[in-house]
VOLO-812094 format. One record per residue (C-alpha): residue in one letter; chain; x, y, z. Coordinates in steps of 0.5 Angstrom, whole numbers, plus 500, padded with zeros to 3 digits. Last residue first. Layout:
N
res,chain,u,v,w
a,A,X,Y,Z $
...
***
This chain:
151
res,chain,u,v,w
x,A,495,575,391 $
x,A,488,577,388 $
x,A,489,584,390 $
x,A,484,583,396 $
x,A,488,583,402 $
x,A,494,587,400 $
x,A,500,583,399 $
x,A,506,584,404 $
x,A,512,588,403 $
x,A,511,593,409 $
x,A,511,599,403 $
x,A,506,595,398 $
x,A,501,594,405 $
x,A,501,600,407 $
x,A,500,603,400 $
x,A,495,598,399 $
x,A,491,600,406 $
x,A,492,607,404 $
x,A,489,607,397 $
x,A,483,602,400 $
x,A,481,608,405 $
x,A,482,613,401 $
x,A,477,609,396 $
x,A,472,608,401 $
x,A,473,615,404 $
x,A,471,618,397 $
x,A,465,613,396 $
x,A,463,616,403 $
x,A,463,623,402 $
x,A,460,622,394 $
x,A,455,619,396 $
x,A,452,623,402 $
x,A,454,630,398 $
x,A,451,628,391 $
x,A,444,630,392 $
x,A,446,637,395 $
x,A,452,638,391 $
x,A,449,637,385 $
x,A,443,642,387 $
x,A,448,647,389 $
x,A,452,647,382 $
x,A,445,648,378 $
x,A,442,653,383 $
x,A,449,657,383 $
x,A,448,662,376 $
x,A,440,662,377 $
x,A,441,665,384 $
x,A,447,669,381 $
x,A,442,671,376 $
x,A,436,672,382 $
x,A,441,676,386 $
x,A,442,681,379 $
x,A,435,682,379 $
x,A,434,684,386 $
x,A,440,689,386 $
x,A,436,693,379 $
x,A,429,692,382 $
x,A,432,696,389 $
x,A,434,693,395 $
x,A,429,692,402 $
x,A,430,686,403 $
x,A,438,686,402 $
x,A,438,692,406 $
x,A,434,688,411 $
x,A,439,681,410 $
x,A,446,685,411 $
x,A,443,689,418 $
x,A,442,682,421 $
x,A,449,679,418 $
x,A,452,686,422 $
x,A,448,684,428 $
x,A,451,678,427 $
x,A,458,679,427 $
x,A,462,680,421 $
x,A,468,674,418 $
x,A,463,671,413 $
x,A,464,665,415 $
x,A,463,666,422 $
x,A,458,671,421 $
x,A,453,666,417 $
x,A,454,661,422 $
x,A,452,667,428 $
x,A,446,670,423 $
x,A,443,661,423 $
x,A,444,657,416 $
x,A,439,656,412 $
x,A,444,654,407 $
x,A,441,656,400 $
x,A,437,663,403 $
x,A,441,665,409 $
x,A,447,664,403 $
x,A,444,668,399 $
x,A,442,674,403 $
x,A,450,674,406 $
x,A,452,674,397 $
x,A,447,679,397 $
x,A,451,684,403 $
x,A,458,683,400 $
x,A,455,683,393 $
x,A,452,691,395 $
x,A,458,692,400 $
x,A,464,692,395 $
x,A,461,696,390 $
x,A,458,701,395 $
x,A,465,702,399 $
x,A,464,700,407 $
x,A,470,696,405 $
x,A,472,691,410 $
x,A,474,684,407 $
x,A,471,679,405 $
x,A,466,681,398 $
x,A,473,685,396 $
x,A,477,678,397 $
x,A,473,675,393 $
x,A,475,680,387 $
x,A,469,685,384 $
x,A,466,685,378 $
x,A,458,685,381 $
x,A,456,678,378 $
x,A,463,675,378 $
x,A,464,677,386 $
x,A,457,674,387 $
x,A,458,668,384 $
x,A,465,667,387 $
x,A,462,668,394 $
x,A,456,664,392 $
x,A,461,658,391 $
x,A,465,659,397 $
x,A,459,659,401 $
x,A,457,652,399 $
x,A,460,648,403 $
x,A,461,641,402 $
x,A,461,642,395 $
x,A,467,648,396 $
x,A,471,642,400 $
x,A,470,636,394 $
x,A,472,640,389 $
x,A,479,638,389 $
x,A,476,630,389 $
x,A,482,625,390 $
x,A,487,630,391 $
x,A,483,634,396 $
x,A,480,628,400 $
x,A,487,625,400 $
x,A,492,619,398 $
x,A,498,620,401 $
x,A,504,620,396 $
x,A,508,614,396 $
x,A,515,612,398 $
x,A,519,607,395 $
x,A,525,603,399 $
***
């Protein structure tokens, strides 16, 4: 008997998850800009060089998401006041930390944009063909054909 490896969403397309939800995406964009690890802009540091990225990547991903402080404080691990607190530091920041915002902005449009228009696509063309592997993969393990393979 031959087993198979299940087909899934992340052997198919291992992107996939940081398309559905870009925060990963400007976290990385972020800790890139300002040299500092995802883990820095995650974590707990009240150190400035974790704080500013950490607080950009907030203001950024209010701004590209539109997601409500409540969302954003479960996906960055913070209450939300503390995500309010972050998008006021971040209104009032300095030319130096906007400028570097705008280059991480720059730096993401092509990947979000792409994600955007391909999202709706690429879910449903990544079930179908789920879908069709498993069913074959079934099929091949009962020992009957699977309908639609020309058998």
């Amino acid at each position: 008997m031959t087993y198979h490896t299940p087909v899934t969403a992340q052997r198919v397309d291992p992107l996939a998850a940081q398309r559905r939800d870009p925060i990963a995406s400007i976290i990385a964009a972020c800790a890139a800009e300002w040299g500092v690890s995802d883990a820095a802009i995650r974590g707990n540091s009240r150190k400035p060089s974790a704080v500013r990225p950490r607080h950009a990547a907030i203001w950024i991903a209010k701004q590209i998401t539109g997601r409500s402080t409540t969302e954003l404080g479960e996906a960055f691990v913070r209450d939300h006041t503390s995500i309010l607190h972050a998008l006021g530091r971040v209104d009032q920041a300095d030319p130096e930390t906007r400028a570097a915002i705008a280059r991480v902005r720059e730096r993401l449009d092509p990947v979000i944009s792409t994600s955007r228009m391909q999202a709706e696509t690429m879910d449903r063309s990544q079930i179908a063909a789920l879908g069709e592997a498993n069913r074959m993969a079934a099929a091949q393990r009962e020992g009957t054909p699977a309908q639609g393979d020309g058998q």
